[in-house]
C-alpha positions as CSV (number, residue, x, y, z in Angstrom):
1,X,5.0,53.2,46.9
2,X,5.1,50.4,44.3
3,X,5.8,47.1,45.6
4,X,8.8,46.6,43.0
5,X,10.1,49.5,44.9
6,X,9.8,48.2,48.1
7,X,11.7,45.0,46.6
8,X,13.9,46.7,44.8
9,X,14.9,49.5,47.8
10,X,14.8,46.0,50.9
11,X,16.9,44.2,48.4
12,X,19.5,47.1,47.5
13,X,19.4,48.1,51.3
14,X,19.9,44.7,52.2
15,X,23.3,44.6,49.8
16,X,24.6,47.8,50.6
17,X,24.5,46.9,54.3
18,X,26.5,43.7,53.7
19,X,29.1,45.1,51.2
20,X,29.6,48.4,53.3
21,X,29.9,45.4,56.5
22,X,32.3,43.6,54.4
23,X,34.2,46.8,53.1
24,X,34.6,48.4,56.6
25,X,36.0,44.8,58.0
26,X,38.6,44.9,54.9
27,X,39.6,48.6,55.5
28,X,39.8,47.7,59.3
29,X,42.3,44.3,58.3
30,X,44.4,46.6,55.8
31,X,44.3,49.6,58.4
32,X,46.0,47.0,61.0
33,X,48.5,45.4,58.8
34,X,49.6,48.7,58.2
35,X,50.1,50.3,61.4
36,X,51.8,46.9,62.5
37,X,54.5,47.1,59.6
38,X,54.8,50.9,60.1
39,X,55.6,49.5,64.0
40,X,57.9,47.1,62.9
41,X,59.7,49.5,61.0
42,X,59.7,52.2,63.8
43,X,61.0,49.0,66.3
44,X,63.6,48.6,63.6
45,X,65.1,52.3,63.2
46,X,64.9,52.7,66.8
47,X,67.2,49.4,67.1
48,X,69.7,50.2,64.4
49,X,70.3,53.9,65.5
50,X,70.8,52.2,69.0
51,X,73.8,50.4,67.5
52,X,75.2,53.1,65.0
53,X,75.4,55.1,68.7
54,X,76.3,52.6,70.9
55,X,78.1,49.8,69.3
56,X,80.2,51.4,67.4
57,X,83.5,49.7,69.1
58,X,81.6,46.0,69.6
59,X,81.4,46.1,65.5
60,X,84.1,45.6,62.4
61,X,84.3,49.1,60.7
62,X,82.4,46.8,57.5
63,X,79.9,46.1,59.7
64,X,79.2,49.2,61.1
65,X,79.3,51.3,57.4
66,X,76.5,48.6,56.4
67,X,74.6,49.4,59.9
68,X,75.5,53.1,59.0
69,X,74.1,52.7,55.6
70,X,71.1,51.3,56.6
71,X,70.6,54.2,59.7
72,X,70.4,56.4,56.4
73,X,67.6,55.4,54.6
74,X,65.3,57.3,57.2
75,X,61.1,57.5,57.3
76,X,59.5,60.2,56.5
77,X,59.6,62.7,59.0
78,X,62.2,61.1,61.0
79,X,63.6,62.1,64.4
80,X,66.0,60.0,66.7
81,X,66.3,60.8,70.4
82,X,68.7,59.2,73.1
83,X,67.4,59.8,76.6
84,X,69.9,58.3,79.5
85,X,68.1,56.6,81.9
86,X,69.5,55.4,85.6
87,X,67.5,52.8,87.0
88,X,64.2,53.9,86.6
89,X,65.0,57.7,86.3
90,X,65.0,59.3,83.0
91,X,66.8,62.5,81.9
92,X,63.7,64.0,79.6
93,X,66.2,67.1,79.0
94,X,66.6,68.5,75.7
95,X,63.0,66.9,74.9
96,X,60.3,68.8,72.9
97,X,57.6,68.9,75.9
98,X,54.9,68.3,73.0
99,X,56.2,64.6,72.0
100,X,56.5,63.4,75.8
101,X,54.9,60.7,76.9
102,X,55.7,59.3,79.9
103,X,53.8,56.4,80.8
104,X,54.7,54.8,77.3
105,X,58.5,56.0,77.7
106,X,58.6,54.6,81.4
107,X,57.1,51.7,80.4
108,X,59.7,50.7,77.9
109,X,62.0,50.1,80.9
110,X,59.7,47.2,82.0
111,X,58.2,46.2,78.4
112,X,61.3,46.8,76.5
113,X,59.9,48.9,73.9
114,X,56.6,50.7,73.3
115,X,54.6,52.5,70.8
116,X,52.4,55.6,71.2
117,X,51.2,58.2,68.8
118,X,51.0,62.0,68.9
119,X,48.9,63.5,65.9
120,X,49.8,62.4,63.2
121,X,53.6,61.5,64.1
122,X,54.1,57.5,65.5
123,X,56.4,57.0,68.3
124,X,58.4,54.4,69.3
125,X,60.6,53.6,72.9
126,X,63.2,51.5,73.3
127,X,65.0,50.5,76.1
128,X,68.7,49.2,75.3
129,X,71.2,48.5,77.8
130,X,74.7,49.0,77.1
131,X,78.3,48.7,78.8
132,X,78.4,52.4,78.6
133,X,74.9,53.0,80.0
134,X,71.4,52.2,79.9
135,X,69.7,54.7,77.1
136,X,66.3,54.9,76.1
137,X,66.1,55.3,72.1
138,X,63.2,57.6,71.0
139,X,62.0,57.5,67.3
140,X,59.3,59.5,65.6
141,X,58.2,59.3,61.9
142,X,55.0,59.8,60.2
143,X,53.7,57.1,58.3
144,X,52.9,59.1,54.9
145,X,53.0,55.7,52.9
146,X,50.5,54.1,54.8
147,X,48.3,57.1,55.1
148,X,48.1,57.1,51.6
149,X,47.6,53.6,50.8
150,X,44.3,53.7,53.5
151,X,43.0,57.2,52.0
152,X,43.4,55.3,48.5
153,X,41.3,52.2,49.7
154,X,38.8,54.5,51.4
155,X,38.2,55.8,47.9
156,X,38.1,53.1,46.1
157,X,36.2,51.0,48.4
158,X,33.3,53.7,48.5
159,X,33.4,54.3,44.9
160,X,33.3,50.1,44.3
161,X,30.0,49.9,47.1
162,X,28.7,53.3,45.2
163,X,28.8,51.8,41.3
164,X,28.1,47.8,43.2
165,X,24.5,49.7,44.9
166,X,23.9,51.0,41.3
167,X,24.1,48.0,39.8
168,X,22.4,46.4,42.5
169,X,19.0,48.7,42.5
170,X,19.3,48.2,38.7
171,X,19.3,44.4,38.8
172,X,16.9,44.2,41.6
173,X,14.5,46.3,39.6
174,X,14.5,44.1,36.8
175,X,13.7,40.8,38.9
176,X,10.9,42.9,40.6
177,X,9.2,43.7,37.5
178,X,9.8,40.0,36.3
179,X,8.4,38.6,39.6
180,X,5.8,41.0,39.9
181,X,4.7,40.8,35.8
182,X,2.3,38.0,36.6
183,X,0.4,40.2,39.1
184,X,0.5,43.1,36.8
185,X,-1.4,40.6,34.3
186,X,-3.6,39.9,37.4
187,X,-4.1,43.5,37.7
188,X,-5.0,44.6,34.2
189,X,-7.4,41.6,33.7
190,X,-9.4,42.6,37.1
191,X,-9.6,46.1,36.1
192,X,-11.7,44.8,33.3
193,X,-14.3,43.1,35.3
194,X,-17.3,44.5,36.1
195,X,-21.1,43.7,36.8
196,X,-21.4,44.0,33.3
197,X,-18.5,41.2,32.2
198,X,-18.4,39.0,35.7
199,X,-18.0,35.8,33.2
200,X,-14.3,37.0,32.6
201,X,-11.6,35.1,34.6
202,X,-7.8,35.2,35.7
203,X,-5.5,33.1,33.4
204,X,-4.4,29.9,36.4
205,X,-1.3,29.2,34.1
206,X,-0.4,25.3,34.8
207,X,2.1,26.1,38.0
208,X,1.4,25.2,41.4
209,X,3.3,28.5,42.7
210,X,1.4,31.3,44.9
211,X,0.0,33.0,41.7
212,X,-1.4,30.4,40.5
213,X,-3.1,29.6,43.4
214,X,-4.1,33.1,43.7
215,X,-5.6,33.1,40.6
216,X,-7.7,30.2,40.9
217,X,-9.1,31.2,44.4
218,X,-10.0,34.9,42.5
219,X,-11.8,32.6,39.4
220,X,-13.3,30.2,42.9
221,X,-14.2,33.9,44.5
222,X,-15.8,35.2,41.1
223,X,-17.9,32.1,40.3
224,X,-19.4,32.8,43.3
225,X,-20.0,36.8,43.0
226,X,-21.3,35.5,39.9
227,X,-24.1,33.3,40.9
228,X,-25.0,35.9,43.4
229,X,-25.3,38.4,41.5
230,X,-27.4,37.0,38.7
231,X,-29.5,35.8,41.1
232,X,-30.2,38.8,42.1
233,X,-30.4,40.4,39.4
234,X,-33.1,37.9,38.1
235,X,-35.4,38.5,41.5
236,X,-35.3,42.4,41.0
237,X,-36.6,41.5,37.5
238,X,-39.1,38.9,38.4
239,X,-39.9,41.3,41.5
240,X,-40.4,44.4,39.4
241,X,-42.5,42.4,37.0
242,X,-44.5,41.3,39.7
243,X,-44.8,44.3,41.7
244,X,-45.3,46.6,38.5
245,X,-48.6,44.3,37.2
246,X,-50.5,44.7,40.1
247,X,-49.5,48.3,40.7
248,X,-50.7,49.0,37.4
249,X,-53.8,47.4,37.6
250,X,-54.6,49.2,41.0
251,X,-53.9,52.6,39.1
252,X,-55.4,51.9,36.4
253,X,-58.8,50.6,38.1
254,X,-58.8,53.6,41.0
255,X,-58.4,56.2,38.4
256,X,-61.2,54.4,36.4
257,X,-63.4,54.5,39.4
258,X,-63.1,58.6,40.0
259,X,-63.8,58.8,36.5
260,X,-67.6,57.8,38.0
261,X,-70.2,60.1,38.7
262,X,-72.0,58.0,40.6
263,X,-69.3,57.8,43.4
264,X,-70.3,59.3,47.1
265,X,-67.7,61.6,48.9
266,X,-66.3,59.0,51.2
267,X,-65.8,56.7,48.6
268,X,-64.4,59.0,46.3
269,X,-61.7,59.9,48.7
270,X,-61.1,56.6,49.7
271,X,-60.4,55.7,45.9
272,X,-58.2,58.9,45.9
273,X,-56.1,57.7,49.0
274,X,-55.7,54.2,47.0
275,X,-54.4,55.8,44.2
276,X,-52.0,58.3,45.9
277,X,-50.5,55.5,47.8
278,X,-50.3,53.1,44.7
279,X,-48.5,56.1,42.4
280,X,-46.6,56.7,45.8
281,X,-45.1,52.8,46.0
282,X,-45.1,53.1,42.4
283,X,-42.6,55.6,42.3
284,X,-40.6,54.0,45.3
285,X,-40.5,50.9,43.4
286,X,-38.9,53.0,40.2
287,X,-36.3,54.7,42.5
288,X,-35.4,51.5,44.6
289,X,-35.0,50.0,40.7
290,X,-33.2,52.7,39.4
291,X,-30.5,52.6,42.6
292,X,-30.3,48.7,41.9
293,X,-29.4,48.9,38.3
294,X,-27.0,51.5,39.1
295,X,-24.9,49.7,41.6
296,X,-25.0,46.8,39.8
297,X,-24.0,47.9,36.6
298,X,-20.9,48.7,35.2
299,X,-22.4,49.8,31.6
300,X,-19.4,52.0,30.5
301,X,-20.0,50.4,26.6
302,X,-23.1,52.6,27.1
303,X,-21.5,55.7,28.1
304,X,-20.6,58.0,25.1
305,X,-19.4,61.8,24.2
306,X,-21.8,64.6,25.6
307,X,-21.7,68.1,26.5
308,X,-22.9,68.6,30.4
309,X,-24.3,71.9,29.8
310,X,-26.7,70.7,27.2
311,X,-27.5,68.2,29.9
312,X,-28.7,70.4,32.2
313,X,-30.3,72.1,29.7
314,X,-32.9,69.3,29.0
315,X,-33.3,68.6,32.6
316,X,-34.4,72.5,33.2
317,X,-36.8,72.5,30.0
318,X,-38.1,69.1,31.4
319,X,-38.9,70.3,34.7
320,X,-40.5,73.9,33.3
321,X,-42.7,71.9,31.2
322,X,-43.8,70.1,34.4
323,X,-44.2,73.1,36.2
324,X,-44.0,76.5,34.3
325,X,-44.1,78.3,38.0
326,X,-40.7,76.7,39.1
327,X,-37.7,78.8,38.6
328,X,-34.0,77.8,37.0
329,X,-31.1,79.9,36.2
330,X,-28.9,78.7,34.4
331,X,-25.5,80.8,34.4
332,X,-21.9,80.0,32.6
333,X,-18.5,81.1,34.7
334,X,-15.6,82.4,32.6
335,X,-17.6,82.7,29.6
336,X,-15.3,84.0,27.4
337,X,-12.3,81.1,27.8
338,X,-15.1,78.7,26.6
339,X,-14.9,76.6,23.7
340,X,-16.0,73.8,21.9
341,X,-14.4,71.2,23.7
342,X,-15.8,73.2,26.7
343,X,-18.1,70.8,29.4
344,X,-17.5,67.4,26.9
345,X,-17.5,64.2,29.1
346,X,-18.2,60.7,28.8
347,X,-21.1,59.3,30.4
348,X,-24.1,57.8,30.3
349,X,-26.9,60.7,29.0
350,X,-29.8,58.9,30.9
351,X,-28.4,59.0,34.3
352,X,-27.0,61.8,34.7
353,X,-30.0,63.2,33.7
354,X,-31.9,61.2,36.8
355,X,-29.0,62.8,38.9
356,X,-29.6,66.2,38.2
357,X,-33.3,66.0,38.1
358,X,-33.3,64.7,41.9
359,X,-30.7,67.6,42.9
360,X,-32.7,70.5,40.9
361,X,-36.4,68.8,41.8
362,X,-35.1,68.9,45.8
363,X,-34.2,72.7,45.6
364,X,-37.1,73.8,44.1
365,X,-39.3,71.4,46.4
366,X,-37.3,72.5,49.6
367,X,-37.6,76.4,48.6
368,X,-41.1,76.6,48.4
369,X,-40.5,77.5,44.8
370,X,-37.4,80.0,45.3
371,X,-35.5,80.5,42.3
372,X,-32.4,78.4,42.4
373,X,-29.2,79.3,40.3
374,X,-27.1,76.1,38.3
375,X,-23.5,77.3,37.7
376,X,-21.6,75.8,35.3
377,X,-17.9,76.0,35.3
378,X,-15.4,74.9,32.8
379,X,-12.0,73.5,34.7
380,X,-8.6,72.1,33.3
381,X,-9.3,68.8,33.7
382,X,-13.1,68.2,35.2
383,X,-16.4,70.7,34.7
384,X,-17.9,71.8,37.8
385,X,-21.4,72.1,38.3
386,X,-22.8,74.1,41.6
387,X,-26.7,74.2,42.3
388,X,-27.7,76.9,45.0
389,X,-30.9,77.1,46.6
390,X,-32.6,79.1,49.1
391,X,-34.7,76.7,50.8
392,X,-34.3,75.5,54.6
393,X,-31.3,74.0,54.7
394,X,-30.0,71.1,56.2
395,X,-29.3,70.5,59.7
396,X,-25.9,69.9,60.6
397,X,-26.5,66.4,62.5
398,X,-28.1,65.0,58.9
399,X,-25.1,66.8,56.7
400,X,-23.5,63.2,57.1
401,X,-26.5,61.0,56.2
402,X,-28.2,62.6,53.5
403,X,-26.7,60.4,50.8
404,X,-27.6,57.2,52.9
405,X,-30.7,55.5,51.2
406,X,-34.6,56.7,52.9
407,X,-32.7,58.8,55.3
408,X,-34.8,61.7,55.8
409,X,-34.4,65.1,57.6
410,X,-36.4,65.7,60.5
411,X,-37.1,69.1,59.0
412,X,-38.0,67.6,55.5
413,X,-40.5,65.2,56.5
414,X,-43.4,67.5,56.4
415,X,-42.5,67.3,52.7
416,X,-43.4,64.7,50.1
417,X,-39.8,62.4,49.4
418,X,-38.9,58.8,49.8
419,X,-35.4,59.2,51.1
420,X,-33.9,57.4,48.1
421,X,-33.3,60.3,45.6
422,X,-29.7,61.2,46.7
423,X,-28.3,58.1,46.9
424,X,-29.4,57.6,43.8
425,X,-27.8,60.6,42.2
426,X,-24.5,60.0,44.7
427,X,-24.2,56.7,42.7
428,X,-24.4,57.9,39.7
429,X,-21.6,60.7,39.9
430,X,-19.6,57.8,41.4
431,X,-20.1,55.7,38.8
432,X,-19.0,58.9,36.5
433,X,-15.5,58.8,38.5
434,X,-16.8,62.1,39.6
435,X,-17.6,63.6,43.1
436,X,-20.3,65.5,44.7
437,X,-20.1,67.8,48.0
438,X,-23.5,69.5,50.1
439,X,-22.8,72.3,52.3
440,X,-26.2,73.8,54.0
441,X,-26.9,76.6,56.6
442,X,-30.3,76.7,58.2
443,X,-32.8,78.6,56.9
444,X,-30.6,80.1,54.2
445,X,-30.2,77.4,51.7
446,X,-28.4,74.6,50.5
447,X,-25.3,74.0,47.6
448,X,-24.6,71.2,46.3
449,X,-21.3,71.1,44.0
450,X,-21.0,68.3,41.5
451,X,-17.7,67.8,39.8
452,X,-17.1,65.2,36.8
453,X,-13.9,64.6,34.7
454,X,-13.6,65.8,31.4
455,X,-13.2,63.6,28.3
456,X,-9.3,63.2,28.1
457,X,-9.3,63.1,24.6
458,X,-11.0,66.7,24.5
């Protein structure tokens, strides 16, 4: 996940949690003040229907109508009882069983008045002595108002924390992408350096704020890789110079002397042994340069339009030239959906024709000459190349290792190699943004499947 979208979500979150805190303590206020003036109320009835009963001869007949009057604008759902109570014994008689409840109604003697609820009715007991008895008033409404006005704010508080989340993510988005534009600069400008380009740097801006200081420790951090690199760079050249000269000049004067007649056999074949092992450091010295230059380099200005087949092609007419007994085939899958645009990639011709010249030169060497069958297949999105041989197979302990540079099988060391041509070629499909895969049983053979991406403008 993006880091705006971890801002965006930790920010929104963070909101939501407070307003949703916020709108349940309001809903929990209102829900109160409600049920306390729906109490008052119920307190109220249960008082005046206690004097419309029992103090009818205590009040003026004006008074009473306007008590009277007032008994009549009932709750919904009203229902007045009178219980008669004697001392603490209460006549529940003539009670519906289903609204009883007795430690709230007995505790009105004592308390005066309570309040209990039952479903969805409210209850209220009050205890009002009179000179013609002690009664216990009974009142039950349903508060239909109130449950109303809270099923209202439920709505409206959960549609206001729903549109104030939208709002929020939407906002908090913004000021991510804003905070996080800088870094995105950052980004973009680092994407373009490469060992090709290290003299590009970050842009420091003139704040003193965390990406500016991250910049500048980047530019610090680059210098350095910089300096590093060239000079190393420079002593592979000077090295190569230096190494090649020599090199040359052994070659050139061991080949010279077996050119003699006058040579006797032990100094013949000690010329001969000079001369394999000068071509043999020779052609170390290319490979370790070749696996230099191609870790160090970043030449995609050199890489162009090419067709991978034709490629191949060129590597397999190279290699027959070399030796006409060594055998290649060469074989297209799904011939008939190819095109034009069929096998086009970018890269860099040279290379890749390095890469596949180690891969094909190992399964004819490791063969004994077998015939060994390149398969070309034409994908969506990437060509896939598979080279089988039927040589002697890797063991299953070096499977891991055989792209690590002079790492040798134990069962290819009988055979001339330095160790160095597969990390070569791995570096150069990597390079290609590409991928490449061995599997190997013993003594059957080995396949190796290469797989580059297509040109996305093809």
């Amino acid at each position: 996940m993006k880091i705006k979208y971890k801002i965006a979500g930790i920010f929104s979150l963070t909101s939501f949690l407070i307003i949703g805190f916020i709108g349940g303590f309001l809903y929990f206020l209102f829900a109160n003040n409600i049920e306390k003036q729906f109490k008052e109320r119920l307190l109220e009835r249960a008082i005046i229907a206690a004097e419309v009963l029992l103090e009818k001869d205590n009040f003026s007949p004006v008074k009473y109508e306007r008590v009277k009057a007032r008994f009549l604008q009932t709750l919904p759902e009203e229902k007045v009882f009178y219980i008669e109570t004697n001392g603490s014994t209460i006549n529940y008689s003539g009670l519906p069983p289903q609204i009883i409840d007795t430690s709230s109604i007995e505790g009105s003697l004592t308390q005066k008045y309570e309040f209990y609820k039952i479903g969805d009715l409210d209850f209220c007991s009050l205890y009002y002595e009179d000179n013609e008895g002690d009664f216990i008033i009974l009142i039950s409404a349903k508060n239909t108002e109130g449950i109303a006005e809270l099923n209202f704010l439920q709505k409206a508080l959960f549609f206001i924390i729903f549109i104030s989340l939208l709002i929020i993510a939407g906002v908090s988005l913004v000021f991510a992408n804003q905070i996080l534009k800088p870094i995105n600069r950052m980004i973009i400008k680092v994407e373009e350096i490469s060992g090709s380009n290290l003299q590009l740097r970050l842009n420091e801006g003139k704040g003193k704020d965390e990406i500016s200081r991250l910049a500048k420790n980047f530019n610090r951090m680059l210098s350095r890789i910089e300096s590093s690199f060239f000079t190393q760079k420079n002593f592979i050249q000077n090295a190569s110079h230096e190494l090649r000269t020599p090199l040359t000049v052994i070659l050139g004067e061991a080949e010279f002397a077996l050119k003699s007649s006058d040579l006797s056999p032990d100094d013949r074949l000690a010329f001969q042994k000079i001369y394999q092992q000068a071509d043999h450091l020779r052609e170390m010295l290319n490979s370790l340069l070749h696996l230099s230059e191609i870790k160090n380099s970043g030449a995609s200005s050199e890489y162009k339009l090419l067709r991978i087949d034709e490629v191949i092609q060129k590597t397999v007419i190279k290699i027959n030239e070399t030796l006409p007994s060594r055998v290649i085939h060469l074989e297209y899958k799904n011939i008939e959906d190819l095109n034009e645009n069929s096998f086009v990639i970018t890269g860099n011709e040279l290379w890749l024709e390095i890469a596949f010249t180690n891969i094909l030169d190992n399964a004819l060497k490791y063969s004994n000459n077998k015939p060994v069958k390149v398969f070309l297949e034409d994908k969506l999105s990437s060509v896939c190349i598979n080279v089988e041989d039927q040589g002697i197979g890797i063991q299953p302990q070096d499977l891991s290792k055989i792209f690590s540079p002079f790492h040798r099988g134990n069962n290819a060391k009988t055979r001339k190699g330095y160790g160095i041509g597969l990390a070569l070629t791995e570096n150069i499909i990597k390079i290609h943004k590409g991928f490449i895969h061995v599997t190997s049983i013993m003594k059957k053979g080995s396949n190796v499947i290469i797989e580059l991406p297509k040109d996305s403008k093809t």
